[in-house]
TIMIRO-238914 format. One line per field, with one value per residue: residue number from 1; residue in one letter; x, y, z of N, C-alpha, C in turn. Coordinates in nm, 2 decimals, decimal comma, padded with zeros to 4 digits. Layout:
% residues N
resi	[NUM_...]
resn	[A_...]
n.east	[X_...]
n.north	[Y_...]
n.up	[Z_...]
ca.east	[X_...]
ca.north	[Y_...]
ca.up	[Z_...]
c.east	[X_...]
c.north	[Y_...]
c.up	[Z_...]
END
This chain:
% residues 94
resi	[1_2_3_4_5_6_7_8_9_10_11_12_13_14_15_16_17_18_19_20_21_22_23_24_25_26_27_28_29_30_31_32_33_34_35_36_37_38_39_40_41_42_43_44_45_46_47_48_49_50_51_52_53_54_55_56_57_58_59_60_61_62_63_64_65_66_67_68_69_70_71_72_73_74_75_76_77_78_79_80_81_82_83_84_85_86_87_88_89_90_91_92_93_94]
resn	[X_X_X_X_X_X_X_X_X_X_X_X_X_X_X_X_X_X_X_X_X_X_X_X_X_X_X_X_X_X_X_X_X_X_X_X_X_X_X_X_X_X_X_X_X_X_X_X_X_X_X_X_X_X_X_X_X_X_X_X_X_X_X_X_X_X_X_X_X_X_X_X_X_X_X_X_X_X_X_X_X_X_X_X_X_X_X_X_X_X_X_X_X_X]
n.east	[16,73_16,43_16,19_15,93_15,61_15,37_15,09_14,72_14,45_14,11_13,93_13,91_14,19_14,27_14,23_14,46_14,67_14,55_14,63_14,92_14,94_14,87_15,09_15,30_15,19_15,19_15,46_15,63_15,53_15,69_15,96_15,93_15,94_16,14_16,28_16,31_16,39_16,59_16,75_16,96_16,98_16,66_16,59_16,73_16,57_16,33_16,37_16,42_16,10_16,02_16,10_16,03_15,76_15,77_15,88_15,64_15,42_15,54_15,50_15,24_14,97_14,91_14,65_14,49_14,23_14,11_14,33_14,46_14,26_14,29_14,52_14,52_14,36_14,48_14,71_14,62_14,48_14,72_14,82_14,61_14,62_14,88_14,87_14,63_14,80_15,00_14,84_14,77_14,96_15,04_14,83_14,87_15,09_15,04]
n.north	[08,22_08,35_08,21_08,38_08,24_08,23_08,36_08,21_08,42_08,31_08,42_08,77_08,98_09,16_09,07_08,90_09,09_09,24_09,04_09,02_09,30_09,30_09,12_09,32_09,51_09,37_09,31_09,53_09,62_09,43_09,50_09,77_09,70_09,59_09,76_09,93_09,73_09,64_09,45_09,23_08,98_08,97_09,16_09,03_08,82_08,92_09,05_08,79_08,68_08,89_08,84_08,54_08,60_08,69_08,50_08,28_08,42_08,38_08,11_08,08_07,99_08,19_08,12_08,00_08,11_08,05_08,00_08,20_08,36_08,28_08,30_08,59_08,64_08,52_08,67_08,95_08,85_08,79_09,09_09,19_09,07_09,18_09,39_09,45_09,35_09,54_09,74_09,66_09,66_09,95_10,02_09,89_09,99_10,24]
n.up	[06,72_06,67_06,48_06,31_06,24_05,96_06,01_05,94_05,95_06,10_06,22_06,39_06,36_06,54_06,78_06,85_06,84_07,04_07,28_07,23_07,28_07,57_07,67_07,62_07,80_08,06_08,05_08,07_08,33_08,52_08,40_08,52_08,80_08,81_08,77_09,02_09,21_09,46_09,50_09,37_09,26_09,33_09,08_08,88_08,87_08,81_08,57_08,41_08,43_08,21_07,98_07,99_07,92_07,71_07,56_07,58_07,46_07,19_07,19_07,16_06,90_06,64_06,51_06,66_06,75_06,98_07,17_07,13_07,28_07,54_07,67_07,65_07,83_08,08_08,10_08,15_08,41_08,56_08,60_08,70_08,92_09,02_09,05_09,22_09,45_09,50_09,55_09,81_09,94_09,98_10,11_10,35_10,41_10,48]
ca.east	[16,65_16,31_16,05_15,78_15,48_15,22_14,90_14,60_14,35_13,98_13,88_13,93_14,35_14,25_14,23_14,62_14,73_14,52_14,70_15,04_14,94_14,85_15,21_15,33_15,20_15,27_15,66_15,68_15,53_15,79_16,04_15,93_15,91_16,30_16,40_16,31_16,41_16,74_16,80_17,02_16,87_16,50_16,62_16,73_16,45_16,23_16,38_16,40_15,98_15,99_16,19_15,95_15,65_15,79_15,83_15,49_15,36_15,57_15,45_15,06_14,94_14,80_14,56_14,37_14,17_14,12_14,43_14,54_14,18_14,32_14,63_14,53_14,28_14,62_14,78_14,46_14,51_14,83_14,87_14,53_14,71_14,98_14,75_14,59_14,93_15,05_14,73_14,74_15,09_15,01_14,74_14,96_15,24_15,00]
ca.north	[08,32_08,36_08,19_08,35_08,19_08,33_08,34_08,24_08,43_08,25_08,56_08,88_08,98_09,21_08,95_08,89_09,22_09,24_08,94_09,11_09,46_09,26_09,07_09,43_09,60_09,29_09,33_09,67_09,64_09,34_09,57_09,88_09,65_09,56_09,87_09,98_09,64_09,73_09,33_09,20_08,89_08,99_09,22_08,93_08,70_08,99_09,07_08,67_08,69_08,92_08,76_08,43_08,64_08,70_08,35_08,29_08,50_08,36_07,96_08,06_07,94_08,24_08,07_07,93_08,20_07,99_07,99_08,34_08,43_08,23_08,37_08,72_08,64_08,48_08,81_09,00_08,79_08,81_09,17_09,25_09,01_09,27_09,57_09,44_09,34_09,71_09,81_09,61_09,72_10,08_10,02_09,85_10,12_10,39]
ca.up	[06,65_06,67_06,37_06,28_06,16_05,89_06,05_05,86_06,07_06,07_06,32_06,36_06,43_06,66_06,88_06,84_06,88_07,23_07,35_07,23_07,40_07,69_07,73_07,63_07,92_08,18_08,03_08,12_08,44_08,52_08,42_08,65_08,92_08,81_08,80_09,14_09,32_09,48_09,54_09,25_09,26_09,27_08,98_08,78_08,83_08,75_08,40_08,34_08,41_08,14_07,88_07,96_07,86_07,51_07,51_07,59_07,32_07,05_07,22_07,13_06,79_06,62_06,39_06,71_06,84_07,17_07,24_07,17_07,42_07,65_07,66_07,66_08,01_08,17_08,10_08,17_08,55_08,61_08,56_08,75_09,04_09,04_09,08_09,39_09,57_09,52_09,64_09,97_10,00_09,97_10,25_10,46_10,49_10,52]
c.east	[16,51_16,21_15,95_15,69_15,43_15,10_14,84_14,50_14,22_13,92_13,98_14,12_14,36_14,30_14,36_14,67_14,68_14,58_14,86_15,05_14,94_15,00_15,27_15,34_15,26_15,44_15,67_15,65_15,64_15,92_16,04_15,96_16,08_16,37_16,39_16,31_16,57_16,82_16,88_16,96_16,71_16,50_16,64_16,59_16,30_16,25_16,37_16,24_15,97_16,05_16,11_15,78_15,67_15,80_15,73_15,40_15,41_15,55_15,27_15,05_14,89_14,67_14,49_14,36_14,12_14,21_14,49_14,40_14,22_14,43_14,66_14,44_14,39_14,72_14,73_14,48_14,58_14,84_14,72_14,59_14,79_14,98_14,73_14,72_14,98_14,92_14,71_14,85_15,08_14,91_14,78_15,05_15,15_14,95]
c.north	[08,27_08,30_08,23_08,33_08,29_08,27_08,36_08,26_08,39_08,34_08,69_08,94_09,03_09,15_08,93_08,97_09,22_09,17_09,01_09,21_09,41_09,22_09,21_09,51_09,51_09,32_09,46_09,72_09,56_09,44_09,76_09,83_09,60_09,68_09,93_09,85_09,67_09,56_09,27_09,08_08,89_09,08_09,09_08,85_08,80_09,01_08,88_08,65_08,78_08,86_08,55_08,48_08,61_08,58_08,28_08,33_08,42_08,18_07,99_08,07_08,06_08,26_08,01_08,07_08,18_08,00_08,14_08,44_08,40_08,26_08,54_08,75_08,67_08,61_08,92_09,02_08,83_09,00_09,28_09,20_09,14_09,37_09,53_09,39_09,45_09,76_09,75_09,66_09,85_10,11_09,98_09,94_10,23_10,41]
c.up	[06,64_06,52_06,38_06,22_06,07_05,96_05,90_05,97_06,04_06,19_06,29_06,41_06,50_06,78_06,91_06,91_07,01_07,32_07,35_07,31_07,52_07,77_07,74_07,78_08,04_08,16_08,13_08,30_08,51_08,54_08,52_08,74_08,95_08,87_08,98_09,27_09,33_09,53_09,40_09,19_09,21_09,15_08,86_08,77_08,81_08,58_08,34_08,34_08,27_07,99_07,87_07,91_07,77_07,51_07,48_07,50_07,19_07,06_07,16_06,98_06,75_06,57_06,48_06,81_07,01_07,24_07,25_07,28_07,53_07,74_07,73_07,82_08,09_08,19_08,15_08,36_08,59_08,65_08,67_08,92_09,14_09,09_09,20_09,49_09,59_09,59_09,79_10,01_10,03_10,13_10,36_10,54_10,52_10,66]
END
């Protein structure tokens, strides 16, 4: 079972929540990317990428605003990563 902390925020919480929406969206793309892998395998080790996000999220301190910026880039990255490999693929098959 999951603990969660009380934040004492010394910034604005915003900041939080953006890091959360961010893993948010990477989850869901993870899991699109599940549902339409027809390999059982790459299916698994897709839903296990999502299931280390939320880990991810609940490893960042929220009381250090460094860490939850840093956080929210990495997710920011990853998920811009994602975009451009669909977009080379898209160009490739066409």
């Amino acid at each position: 079972m999951v603990q969660h902390r009380e934040a004492t925020f010394s910034y604005d919480p915003m900041i939080y929540d953006v890091m959360r929406e961010s893993a948010n969206y990477l989850k869901g793309t993870y899991s699109h990317l599940a549902d339409l892998a027809e390999d059982p395998k790459i299916k698994a080790a897709l839903m296990e990428t999502v299931w280390q996000i939320g880990r991810e999220v609940e490893e960042v301190n929220a009381s250090d605003m460094q860490a939850v910026e840093s956080k929210s880039r990495e997710f920011t990255q990853r998920l811009q990563y994602i975009s451009n490999a669909g977009k080379k693929l898209k160009r490739a098959a066409a």
